[in-house]
C-alpha positions in Angstrom: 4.6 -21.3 -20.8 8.2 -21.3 -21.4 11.1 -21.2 -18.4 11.9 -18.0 -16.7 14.5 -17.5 -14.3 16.1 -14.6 -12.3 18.1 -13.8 -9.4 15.3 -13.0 -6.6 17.7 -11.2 -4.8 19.4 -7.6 -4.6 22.6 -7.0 -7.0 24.6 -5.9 -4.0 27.0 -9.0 -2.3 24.8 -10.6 0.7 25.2 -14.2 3.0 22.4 -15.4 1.1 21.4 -15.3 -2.9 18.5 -16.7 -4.3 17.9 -17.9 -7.6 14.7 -18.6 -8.8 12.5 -20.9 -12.3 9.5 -21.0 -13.3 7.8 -22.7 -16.0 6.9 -26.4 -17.8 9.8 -28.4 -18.0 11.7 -26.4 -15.8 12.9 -29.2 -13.3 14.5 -31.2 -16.1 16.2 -27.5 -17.2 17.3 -27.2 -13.5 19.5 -30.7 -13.7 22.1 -29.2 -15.9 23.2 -26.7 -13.6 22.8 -28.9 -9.9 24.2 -31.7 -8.9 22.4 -33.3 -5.9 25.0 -34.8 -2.9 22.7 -37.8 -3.0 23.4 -38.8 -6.7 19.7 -38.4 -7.5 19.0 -36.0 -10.5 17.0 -32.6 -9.1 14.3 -33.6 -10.9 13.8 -36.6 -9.4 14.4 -35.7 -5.8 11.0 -35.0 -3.3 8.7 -31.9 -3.7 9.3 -28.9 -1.4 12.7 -30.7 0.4 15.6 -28.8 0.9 18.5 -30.8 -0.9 22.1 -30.0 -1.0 24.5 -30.1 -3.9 26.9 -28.0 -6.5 25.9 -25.7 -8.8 27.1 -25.6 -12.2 28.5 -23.2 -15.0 27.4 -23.4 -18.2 30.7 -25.9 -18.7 29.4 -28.3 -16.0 32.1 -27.2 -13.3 31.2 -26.2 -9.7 31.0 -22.8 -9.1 29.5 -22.9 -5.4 27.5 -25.2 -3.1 24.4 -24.6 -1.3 20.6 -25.7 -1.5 17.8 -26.1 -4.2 14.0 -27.4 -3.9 11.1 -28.5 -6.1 7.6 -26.4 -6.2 5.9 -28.5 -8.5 2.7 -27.2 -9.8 -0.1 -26.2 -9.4 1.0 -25.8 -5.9 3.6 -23.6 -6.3 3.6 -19.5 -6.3 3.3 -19.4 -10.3 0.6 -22.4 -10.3 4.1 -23.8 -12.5 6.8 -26.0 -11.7 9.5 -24.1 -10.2 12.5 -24.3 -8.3 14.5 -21.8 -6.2 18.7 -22.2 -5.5 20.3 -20.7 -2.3 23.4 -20.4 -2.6 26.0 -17.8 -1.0 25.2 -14.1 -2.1 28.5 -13.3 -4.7 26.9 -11.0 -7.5 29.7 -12.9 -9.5 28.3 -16.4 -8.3 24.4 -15.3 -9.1 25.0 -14.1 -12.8 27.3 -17.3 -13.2 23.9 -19.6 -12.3 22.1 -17.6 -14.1 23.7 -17.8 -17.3 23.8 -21.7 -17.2 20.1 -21.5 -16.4 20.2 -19.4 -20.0 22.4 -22.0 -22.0 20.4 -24.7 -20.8 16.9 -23.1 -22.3 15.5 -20.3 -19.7 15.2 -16.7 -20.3 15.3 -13.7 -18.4 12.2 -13.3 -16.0 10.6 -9.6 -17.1 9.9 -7.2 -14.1 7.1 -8.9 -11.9 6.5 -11.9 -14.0 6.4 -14.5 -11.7 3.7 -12.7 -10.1 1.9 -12.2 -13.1 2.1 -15.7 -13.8 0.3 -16.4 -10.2 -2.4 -14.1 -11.4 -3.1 -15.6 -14.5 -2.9 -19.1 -13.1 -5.6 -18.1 -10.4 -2.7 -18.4 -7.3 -3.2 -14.6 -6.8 -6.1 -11.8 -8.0 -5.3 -8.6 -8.7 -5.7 -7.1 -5.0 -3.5 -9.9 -3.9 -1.1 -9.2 -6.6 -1.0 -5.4 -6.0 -0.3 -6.4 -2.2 3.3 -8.0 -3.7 4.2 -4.4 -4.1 2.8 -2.7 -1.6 4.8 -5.3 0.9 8.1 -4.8 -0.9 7.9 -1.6 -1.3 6.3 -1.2 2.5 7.9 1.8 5.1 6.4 1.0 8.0 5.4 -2.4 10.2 1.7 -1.0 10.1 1.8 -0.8 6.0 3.7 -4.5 6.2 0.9 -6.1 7.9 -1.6 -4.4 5.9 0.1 -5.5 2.6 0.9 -9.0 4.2 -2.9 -9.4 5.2 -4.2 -8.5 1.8 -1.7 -10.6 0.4 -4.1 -13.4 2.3 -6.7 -12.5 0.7 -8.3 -10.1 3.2 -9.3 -7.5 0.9 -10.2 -9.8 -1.9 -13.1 -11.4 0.8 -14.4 -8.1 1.3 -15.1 -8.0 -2.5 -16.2 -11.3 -3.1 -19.0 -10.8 -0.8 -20.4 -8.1 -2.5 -20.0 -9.7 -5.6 -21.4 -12.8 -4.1 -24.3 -11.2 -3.2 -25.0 -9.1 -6.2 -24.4 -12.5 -8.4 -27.2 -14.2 -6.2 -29.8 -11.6 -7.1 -28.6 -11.7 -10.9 -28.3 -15.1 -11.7 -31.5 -16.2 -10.0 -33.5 -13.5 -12.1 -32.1 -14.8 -15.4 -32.4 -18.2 -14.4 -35.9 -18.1 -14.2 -36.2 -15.5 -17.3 -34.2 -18.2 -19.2 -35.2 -21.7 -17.5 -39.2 -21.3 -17.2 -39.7 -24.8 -16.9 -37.7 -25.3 -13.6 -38.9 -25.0 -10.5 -36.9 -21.7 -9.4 -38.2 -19.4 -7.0 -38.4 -15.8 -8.6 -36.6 -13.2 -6.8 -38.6 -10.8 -4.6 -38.0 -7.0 -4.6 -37.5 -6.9 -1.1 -34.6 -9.5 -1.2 -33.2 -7.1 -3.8 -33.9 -4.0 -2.1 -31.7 -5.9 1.1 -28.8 -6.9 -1.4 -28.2 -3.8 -2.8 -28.4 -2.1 1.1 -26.0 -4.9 2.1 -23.6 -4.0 -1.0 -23.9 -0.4 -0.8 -22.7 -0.5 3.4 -19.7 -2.5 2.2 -18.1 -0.7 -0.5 -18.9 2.5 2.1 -17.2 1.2 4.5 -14.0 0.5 2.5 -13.8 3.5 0.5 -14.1 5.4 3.8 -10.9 3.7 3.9 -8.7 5.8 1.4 -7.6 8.2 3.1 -5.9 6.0 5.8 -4.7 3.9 2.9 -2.7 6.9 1.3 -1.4 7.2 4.8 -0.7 4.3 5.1 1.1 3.4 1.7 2.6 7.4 1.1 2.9 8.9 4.8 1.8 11.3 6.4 1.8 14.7 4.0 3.0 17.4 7.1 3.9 20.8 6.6 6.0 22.5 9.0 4.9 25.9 9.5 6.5 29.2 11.9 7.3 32.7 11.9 11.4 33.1 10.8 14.1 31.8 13.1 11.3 29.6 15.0 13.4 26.7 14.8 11.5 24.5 11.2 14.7 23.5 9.9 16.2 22.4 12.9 13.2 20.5 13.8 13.7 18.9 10.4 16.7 18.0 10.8 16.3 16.5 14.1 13.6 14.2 12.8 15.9 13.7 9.9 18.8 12.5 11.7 21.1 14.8 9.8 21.7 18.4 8.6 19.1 18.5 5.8 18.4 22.1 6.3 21.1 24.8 6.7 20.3 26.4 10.1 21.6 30.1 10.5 20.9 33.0 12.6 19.7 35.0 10.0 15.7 34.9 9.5 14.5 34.2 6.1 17.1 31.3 5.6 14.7 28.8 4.3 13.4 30.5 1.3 11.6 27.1 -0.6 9.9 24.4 0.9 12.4 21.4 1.5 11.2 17.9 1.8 12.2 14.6 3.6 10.9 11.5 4.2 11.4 10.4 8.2 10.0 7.6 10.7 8.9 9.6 13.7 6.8 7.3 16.4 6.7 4.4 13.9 4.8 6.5 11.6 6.2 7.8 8.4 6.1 11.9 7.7 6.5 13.4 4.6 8.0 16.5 6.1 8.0 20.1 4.2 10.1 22.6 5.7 8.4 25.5 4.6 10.0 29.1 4.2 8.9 31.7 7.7 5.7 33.2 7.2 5.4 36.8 7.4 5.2 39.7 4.9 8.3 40.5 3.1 9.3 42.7 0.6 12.1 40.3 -0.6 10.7 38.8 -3.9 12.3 34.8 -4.2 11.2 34.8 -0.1 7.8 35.9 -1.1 7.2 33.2 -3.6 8.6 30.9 -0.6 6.2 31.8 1.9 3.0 31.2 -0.8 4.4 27.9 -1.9 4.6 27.7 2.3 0.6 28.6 2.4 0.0 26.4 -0.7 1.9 23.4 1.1 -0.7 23.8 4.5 -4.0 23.0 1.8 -2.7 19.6 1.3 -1.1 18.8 4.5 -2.5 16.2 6.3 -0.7 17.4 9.7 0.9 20.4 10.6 3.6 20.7 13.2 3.0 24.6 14.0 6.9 25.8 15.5 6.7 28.6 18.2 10.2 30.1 19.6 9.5 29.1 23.5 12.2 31.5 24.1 10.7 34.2 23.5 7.1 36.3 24.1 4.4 35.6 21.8 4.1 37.6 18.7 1.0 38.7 16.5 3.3 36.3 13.9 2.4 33.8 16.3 -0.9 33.7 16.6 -1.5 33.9 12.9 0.8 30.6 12.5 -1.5 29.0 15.2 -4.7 30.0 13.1 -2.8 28.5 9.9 -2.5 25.6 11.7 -5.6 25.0 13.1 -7.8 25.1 9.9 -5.9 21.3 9.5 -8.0 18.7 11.6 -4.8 17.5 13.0 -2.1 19.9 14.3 0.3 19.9 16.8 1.7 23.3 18.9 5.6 22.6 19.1 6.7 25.2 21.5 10.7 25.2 20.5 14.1 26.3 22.3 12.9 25.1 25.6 16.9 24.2 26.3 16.8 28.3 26.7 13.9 28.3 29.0 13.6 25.1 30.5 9.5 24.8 32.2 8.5 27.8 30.8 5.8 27.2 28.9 3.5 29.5 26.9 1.6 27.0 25.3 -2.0 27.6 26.1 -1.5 31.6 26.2 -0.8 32.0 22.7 -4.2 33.1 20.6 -6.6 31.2 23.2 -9.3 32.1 21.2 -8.5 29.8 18.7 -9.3 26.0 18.6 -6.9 23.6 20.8 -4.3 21.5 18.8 -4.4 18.3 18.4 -1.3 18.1 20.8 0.9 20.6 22.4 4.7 19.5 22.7 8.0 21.1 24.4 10.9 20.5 22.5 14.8 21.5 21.8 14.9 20.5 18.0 18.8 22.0 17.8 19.9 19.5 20.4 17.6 16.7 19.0 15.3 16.4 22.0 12.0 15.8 19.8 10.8 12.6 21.9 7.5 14.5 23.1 7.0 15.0 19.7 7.3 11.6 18.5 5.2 10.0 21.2 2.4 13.1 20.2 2.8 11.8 16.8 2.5 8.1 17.5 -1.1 9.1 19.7 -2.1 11.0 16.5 -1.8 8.1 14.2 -2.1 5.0 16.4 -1.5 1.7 14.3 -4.4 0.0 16.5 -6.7 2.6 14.2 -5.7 0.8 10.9 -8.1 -2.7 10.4 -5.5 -5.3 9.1 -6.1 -5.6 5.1 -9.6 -3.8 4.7 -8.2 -0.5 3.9 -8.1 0.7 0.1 -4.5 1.3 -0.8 -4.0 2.6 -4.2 -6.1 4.8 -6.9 -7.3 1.8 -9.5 -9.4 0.2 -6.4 -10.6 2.9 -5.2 -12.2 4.4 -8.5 -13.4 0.9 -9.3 -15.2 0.9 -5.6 -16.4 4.0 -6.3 -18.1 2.8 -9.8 -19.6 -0.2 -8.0 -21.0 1.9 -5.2 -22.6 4.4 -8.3 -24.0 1.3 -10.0 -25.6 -0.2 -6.6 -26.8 3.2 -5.9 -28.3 3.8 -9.4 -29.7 0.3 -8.9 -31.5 1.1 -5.8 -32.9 4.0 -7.1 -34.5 2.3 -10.0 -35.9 -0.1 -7.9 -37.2 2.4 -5.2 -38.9 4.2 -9.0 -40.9 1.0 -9.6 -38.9 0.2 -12.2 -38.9 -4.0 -13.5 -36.4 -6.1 -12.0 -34.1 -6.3 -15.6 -33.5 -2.1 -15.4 -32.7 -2.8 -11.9 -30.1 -5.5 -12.7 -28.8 -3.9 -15.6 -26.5 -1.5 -13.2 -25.9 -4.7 -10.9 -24.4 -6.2 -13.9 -22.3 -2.6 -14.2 -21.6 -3.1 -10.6 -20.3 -6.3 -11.0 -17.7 -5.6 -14.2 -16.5 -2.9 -11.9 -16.0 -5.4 -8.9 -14.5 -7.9 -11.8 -11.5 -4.9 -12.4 -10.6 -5.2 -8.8 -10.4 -9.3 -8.4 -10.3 -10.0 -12.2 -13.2 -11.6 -12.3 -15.9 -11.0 -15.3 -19.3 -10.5 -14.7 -21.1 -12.1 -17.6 -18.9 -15.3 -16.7 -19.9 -15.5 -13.0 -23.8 -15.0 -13.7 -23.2 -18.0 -16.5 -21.4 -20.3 -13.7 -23.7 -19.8 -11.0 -27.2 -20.4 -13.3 -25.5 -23.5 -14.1 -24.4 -24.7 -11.0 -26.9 -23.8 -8.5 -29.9 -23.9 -10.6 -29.4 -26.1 -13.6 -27.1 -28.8 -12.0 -27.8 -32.4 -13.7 -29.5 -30.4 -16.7 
């Protein structure tokens, strides 16, 4: 493949830049534009050492002075030679590198290609390559472990040993449909029957997963919900860390939902502030308050606002039985700077099923800490399994396929059907696995006849 290079680091000035190359021939590239202290071209100085030196505009003159090292391949993050410069962050130094890197013969990297390179090279499959984003792009510590855990290859074992296992039973049927002669042992139904169990339990398990992945990867979807003048959009704003919402005397303020993104206990919300509910004859607030109910389907928490300064209201309750229709909700009883330890918390609607949590706050003077800490017991990081969770759509529809083809599989065999209709939807299982690790199915079944059953033939 030909060079690539590209700054690795943001466009804004920093201590530290990085420039990065990738590609055959790019160490020879990378001595026109360093000059190594200790007079020995780049090229020829030791693997993976830090080395200093001057880099160099395109007319050979020195522009900065900093650091460079050799990856050489295939033990390198692109499977290529490469080499990385640090050198101090000026945008104006960066693009200067950069461009000598151009005159000499690199081009511009395209968005992700180095990592696209490690794929195609083997360094990375496709779950390890999707956990490059999802660790750049992560909001939380919880979601940076994750990411950095299936970077490892965490979730990529988990699907290699269904694969594995479905591979065993396929390969070992056509090796002794194809290779009569040797002395294979056929396949019993019952080891079959086992597999497909075994497979079946694992992809379970992981797409049970999903919905703590979303979480995990989008936040927490949470609607904030209350009669008019409860105190929502302070409470937003609170959380918020700024005046998102305008906060007025005047019920009916909040008349669409508003969104923001917040950390609250380590755990990132996707708030909606969502217009009072109550009836109304004012149209626009009308079409607030159902985009409000609309918001409370697809919430996947519900922070249910109560004015703690004042008695309860029939508004109230039906707030409270709003909110509890969500398995997770959580009774903030608001204004308690106005009625400090009075608490009506467990009077209102007792009918109805207890919240998750029940809080006492003062959102307008930003004293939401009970909150937080309820939010933080809600969604504990403890309860997310470093790496095994399912994180995006593309692997969860292609764990969902394999699990129909194991299923289909099972039930053929549990019809009395022959062993090739069985394996015909292990083989569907399998290209499905192959989409999530970029493996193919038809290649795997060839390589393991021939090396477990053929070896020396």
């Amino acid at each position: 493949m030909d060079v690539i290079a590209a700054i690795a680091t943001g466009a804004s000035p920093t201590a530290i830049g990085i420039v990065r190359v990738s590609g055959e021939g790019s160490f020879a590239l990378c001595d026109a534009v360093f000059r190594p202290a200790n007079g020995r071209p780049f090229s020829a100085q030791d693997g993976r050492m830090m080395v200093f030196g001057e880099m160099l505009d395109t007319r050979g003159r020195c522009i900065d002075r900093g650091l460079a090292v050799r990856f050489p391949g295939p033990h390198s993050y692109t499977g290529e030679d490469s080499a990385e410069f640090y050198c101090h962050g000026s945008p104006v130094v960066l693009r200067e590198l950069l461009s000598a890197l151009f005159a000499a013969g690199a081009r511009q990297a395209g968005p992700g290609e180095f990592t696209r390179r490690a794929f195609l090279n083997g360094r990375l499959d496709l779950t390890e390559a999707e956990a490059v984003v999802d660790l750049i792009d992560a909001e939380t510590a919880a979601a940076a472990r994750n990411a950095a855990a299936q970077l490892h290859g965490a979730l990529r074992r988990d699907f290699e040993a269904v694969t594995e296992r479905l591979l065993d039973i396929t390969s070992r049927f056509y090796a002794v449909v194809d290779y009569p002669d040797e002395d294979i042992q056929d396949i019993q139904p019952q080891e079959i029957r086992q597999a497909l169990r075994d497979c079946d339990a694992t992809l379970s398990r992981l797409l049970d997963t999903c919905g703590r992945g979303r979480i995990l990867k989008s936040g927490v979807r949470t609607a904030i919900i209350g009669r008019p003048n409860a105190g929502k959009s302070s409470l937003l704003n609170a959380l918020a860390g700024y005046e998102r919402c305008l906060v007025t005397d005047i019920p009916g303020t909040t008349r669409d939902t508003v969104e923001e993104s917040v950390l609250c206990g380590g755990v990132r919300l996707r708030l909606i502030d969502t217009a009072g509910i109550r009836e109304t004859e004012d149209v626009v607030e009308k079409l607030g308050v159902e985009r409000s109910r609309r918001a409370l389907e697809d919430a996947d928490l519900i922070l249910a606002v109560v004015d703690g300064s004042a008695a309860s209201t029939e508004e109230d309750e039906e707030i409270l039985r709003l909110a509890s229709r969500c398995p997770r909700w959580i009774l903030v009883l608001n204004k308690q700077d106005l009625h400090p330890g009075r608490s009506t918390v467990y009077a209102l609607a007792p009918s109805l099923p207890k919240p998750s949590a029940a809080v006492e706050v003062s959102a307008l003077n930003g004293d939401v800490f009970s909150l937080e800490r309820a939010v933080e017991r809600l969604f504990p990081e403890g309860d997310i399994p470093d790496g095994s969770i399912l994180t995006n759509a593309r692997q969860q529809e292609a764990a969902q396929r394999a699990r129909e083809a194991v299923r289909r599989a099972l039930e053929a065999l549990e019809s009395g059907l022959t062993p090739d209709a069985v394996l015909t939807d292990a083989e569907e299982a399998l290209d499905a696995l192959g989409e999530l690790t970029g493996r193919t199915a038809r290649e795997e079944i060839v390589q393991q006849i021939f090396s477990r059953f053929c070896v020396g033939k």
